[in-house]
C-alpha positions as CSV (number, residue, x, y, z in Angstrom):
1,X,-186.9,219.9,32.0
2,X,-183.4,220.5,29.8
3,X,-184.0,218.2,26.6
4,X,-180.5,217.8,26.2
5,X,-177.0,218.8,28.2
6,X,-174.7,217.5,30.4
7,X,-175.0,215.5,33.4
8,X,-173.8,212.8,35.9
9,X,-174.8,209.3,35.5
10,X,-173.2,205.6,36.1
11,X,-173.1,206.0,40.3
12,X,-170.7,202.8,40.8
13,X,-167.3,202.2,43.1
14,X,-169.3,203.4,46.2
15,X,-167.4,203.6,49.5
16,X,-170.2,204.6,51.6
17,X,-170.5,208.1,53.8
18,X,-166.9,208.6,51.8
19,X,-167.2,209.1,47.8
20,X,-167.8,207.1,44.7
21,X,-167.5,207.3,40.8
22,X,-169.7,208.8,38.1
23,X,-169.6,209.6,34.1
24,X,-170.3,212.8,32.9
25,X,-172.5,212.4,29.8
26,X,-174.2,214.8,27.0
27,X,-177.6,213.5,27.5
28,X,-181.0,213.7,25.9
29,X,-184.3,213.8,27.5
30,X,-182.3,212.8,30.7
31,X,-180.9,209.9,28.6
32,X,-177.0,209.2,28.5
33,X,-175.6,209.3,25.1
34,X,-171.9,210.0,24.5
35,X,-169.9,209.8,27.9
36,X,-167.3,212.6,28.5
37,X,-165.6,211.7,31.4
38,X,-165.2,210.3,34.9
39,X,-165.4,212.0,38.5
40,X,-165.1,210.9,41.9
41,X,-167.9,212.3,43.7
42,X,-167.5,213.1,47.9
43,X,-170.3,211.8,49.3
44,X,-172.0,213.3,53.0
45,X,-168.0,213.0,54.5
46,X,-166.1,215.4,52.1
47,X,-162.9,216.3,52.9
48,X,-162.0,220.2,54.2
49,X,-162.8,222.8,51.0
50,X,-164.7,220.4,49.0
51,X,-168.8,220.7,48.8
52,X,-170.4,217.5,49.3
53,X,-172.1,215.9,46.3
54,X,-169.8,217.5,44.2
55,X,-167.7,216.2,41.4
56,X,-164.0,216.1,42.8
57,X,-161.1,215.3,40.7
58,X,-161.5,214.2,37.1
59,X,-160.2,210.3,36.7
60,X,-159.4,208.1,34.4
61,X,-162.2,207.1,31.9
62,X,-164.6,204.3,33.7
63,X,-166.0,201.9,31.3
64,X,-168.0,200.1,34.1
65,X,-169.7,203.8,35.0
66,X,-170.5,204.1,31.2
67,X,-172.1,200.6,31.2
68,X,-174.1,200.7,34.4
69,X,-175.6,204.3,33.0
70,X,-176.6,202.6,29.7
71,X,-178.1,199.7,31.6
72,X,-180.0,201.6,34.0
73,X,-181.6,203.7,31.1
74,X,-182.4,200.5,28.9
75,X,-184.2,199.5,32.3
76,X,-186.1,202.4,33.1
77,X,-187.0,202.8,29.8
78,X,-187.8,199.1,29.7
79,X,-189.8,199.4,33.0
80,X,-192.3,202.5,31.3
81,X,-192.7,200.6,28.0
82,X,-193.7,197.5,30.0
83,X,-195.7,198.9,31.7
84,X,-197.6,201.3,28.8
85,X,-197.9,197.7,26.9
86,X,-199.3,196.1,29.5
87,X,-201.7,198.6,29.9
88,X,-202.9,198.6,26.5
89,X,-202.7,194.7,26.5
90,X,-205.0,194.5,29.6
91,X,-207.5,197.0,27.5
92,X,-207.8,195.4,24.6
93,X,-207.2,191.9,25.1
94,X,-208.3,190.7,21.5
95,X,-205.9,192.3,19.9
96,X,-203.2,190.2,21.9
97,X,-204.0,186.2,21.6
98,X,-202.1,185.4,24.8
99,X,-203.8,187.9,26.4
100,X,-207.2,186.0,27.0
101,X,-205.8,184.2,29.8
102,X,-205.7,185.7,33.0
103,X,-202.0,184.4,34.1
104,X,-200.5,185.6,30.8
105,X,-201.8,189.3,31.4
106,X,-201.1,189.6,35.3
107,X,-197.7,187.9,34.4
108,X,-197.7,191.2,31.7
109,X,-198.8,193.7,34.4
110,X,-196.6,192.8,37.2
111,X,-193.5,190.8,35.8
112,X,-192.2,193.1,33.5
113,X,-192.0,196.1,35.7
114,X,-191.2,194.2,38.7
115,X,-188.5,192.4,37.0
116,X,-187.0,195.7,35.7
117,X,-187.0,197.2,39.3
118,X,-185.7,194.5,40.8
119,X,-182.5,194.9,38.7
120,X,-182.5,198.5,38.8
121,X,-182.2,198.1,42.7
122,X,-179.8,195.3,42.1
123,X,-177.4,197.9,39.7
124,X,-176.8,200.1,42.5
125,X,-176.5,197.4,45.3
126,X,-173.8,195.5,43.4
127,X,-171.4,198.1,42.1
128,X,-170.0,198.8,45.5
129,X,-166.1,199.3,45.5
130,X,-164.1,196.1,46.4
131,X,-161.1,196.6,48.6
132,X,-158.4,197.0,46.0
133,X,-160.8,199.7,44.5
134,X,-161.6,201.8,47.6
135,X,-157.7,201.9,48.3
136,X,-157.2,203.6,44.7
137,X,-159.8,206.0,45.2
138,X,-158.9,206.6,48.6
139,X,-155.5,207.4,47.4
140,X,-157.3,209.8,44.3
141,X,-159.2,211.1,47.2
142,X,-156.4,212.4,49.2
């Protein structure tokens, strides 16, 4: 695994089977830090010369690519350390006074990672292009 380097994060503006938008980040541990710029990205359909699941023409910088990468990190990293403290809280359960009761630690177990899953799932359902959107990459495409 490269501990640091550059790589593709933010997937948002999806027009499925056709292409959608992506940072480029320097990254560490697989963690976007500094973004570097924006790509569109031909999905399955690519047009003639062009590889699929490749980046295609550089665009203008994306802000909401750069937040939806930041967020999706926070919440994997959110959904580990849940889970690693719930862990330890279920272990050692007189360390933690809420612990003791049974609802409190299944609440622990399950609702934290859960919760962060949920919206991870929700991150890349919602950041589908709108009309106005596909037409402008559609045109960027071409």
């Amino acid at each position: 695994m490269f501990v640091v380097g550059m790589g593709h994060y933010g997937k948002v503006d999806q027009v499925p089977g056709r292409y959608y938008v992506v940072s480029r980040f320097f990254h560490v541990l697989g963690v976007p830090v500094v973004p570097l710029g924006a790509y569109l990205v031909y999905d399955v359909a690519a047009p003639a010369g062009c590889v699929p699941m490749s980046p295609g023409p550089q665009l203008p910088f994306s802000g909401k690519s750069v937040i939806f990468a930041w967020v999706r990190a926070l919440l994997v990293l959110l959904f580990v350390l849940g889970g690693t403290i719930a862990g330890f809280v279920s272990q050692e359960p007189e360390l933690w006074p809420l612990a003791s009761k049974p609802f409190v630690n299944m609440a622990l177990l399950l609702g934290a990672p859960a919760t962060c899953s949920g919206l991870l799932w929700a991150s890349y359902r919602l950041s589908r292009a709108g009309p106005e959107r596909a037409q402008q990459l559609a045109i960027l495409a071409a």
